[in-house]
Structures are given as structure tokens and as C-alpha cells.
C-alpha positions as YAML, in Angstrom:
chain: A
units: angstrom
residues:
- id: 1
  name: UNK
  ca: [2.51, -77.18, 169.78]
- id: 2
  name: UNK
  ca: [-0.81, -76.62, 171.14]
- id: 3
  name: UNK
  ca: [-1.22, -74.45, 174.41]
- id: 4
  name: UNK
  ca: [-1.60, -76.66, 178.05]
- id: 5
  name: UNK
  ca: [-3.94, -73.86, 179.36]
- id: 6
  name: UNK
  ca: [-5.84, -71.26, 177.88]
- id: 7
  name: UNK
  ca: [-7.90, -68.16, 179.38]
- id: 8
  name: UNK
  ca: [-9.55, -65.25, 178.19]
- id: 9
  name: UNK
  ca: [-12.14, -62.73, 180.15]
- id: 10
  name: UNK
  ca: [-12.46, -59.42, 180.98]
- id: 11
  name: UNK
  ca: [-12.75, -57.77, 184.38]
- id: 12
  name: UNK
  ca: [-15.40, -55.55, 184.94]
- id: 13
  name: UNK
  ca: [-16.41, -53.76, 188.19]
- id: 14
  name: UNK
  ca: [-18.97, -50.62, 189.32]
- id: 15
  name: UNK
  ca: [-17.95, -47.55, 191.18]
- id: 16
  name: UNK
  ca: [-21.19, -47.42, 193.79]
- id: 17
  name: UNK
  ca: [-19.68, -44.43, 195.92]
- id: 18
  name: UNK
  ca: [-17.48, -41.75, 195.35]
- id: 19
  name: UNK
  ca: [-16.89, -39.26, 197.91]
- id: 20
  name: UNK
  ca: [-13.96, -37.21, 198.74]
- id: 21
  name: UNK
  ca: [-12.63, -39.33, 202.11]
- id: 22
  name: UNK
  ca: [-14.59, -42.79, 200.62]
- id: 23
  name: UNK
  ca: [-14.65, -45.34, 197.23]
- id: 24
  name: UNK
  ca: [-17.00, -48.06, 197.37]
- id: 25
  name: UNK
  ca: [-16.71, -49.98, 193.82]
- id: 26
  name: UNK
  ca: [-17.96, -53.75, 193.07]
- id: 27
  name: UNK
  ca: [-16.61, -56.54, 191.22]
- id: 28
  name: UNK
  ca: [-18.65, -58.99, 189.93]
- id: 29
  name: UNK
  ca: [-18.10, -62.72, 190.68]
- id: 30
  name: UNK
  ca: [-17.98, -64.01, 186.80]
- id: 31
  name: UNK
  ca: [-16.10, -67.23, 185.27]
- id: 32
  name: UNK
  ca: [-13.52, -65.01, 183.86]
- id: 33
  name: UNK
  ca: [-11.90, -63.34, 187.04]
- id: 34
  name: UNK
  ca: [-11.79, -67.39, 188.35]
- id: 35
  name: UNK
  ca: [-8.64, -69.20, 187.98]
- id: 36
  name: UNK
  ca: [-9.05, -72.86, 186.83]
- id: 37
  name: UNK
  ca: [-9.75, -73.85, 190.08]
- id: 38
  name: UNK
  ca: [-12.83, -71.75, 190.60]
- id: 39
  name: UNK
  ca: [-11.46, -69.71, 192.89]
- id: 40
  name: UNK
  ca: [-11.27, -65.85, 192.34]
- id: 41
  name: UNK
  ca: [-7.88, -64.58, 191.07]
- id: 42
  name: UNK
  ca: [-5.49, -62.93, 192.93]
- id: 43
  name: UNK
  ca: [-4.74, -60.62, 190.15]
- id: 44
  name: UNK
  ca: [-8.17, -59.79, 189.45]
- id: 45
  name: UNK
  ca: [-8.68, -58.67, 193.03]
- id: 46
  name: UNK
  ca: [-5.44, -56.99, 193.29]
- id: 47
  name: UNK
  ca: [-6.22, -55.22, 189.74]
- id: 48
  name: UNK
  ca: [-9.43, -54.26, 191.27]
- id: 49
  name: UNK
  ca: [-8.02, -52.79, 194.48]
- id: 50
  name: UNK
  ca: [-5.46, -50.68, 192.76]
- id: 51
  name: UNK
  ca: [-7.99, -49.09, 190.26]
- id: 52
  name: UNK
  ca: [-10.32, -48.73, 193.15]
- id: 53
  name: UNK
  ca: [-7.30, -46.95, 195.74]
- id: 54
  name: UNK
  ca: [-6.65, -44.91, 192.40]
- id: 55
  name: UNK
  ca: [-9.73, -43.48, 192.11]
- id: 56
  name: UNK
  ca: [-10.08, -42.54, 195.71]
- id: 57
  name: UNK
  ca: [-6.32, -40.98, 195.04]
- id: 58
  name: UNK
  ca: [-6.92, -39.26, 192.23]
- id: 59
  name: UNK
  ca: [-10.39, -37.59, 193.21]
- id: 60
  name: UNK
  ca: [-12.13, -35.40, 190.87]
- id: 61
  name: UNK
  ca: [-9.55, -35.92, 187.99]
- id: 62
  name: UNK
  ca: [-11.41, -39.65, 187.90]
- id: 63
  name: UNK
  ca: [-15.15, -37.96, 188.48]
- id: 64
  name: UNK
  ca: [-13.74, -35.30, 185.53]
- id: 65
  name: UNK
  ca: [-12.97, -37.81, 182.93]
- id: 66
  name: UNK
  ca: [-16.12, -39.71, 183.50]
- id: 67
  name: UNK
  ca: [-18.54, -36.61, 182.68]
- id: 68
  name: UNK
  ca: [-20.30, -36.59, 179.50]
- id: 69
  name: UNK
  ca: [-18.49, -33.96, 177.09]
...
């Protein structure tokens, strides 16, 4: 049985600001964080809000782990 629907992508987004109070990150309008309808989906941006509150939540464990060793 073949599949009805497939998709595949990635997600991929840029932290811009990172102060202590503040997170400003972008996500990138790309095909694969569209549903099949074009529109953006709602998982995507809810995926990007929760890594986005988590790094604002977290603080400098997040700035920490992104350092160069």
C-alpha cells in the first residue's frame, strides 16, 4: 500500500538576541515548515515557540552549551 501523503523537512531557526529578560530568534519561511496547503504549520510554530520560551528559561545553561569547547 503506497502512502496518501508524504512529508519530510527540517525546521531550522536563528537565535538573533539573547539577553537575560529578552529572546528574539527567527524562523525561516521554507517549503518544509508549510503544510500541503502552503500555509505555515502549526507545529512548526509551536515547536519554534517552545524552543525559543526554553531558551529564555533556561538562560546561560543554553548560552553555556553553545560555546566553543
Amino acid at each position: 500500500m503506497e502512502d496518501f501523503l508524504k512529508i519530510e523537512g527540517k525546521i531550522e531557526f536563528d537565535v538573533v538576541e539573547h539577553v537575560p529578560e529578552r529572546v528574539v530568534s527567527e524562523m525561516p519561511i521554507q517549503p518544509s515548515v508549510k503544510n500541503p496547503y502552503g500555509v505555515v504549520h502549526a507545529g512548526a510554530i509551536l515547536w519554534f515557540a517552545d524552543v525559543t520560551a526554553s531558551i529564555l528559561l533556561l538562560g546561560s545553561s543554553y548560552q553555556n552549551r553553545q560555546s566553543p569547547n
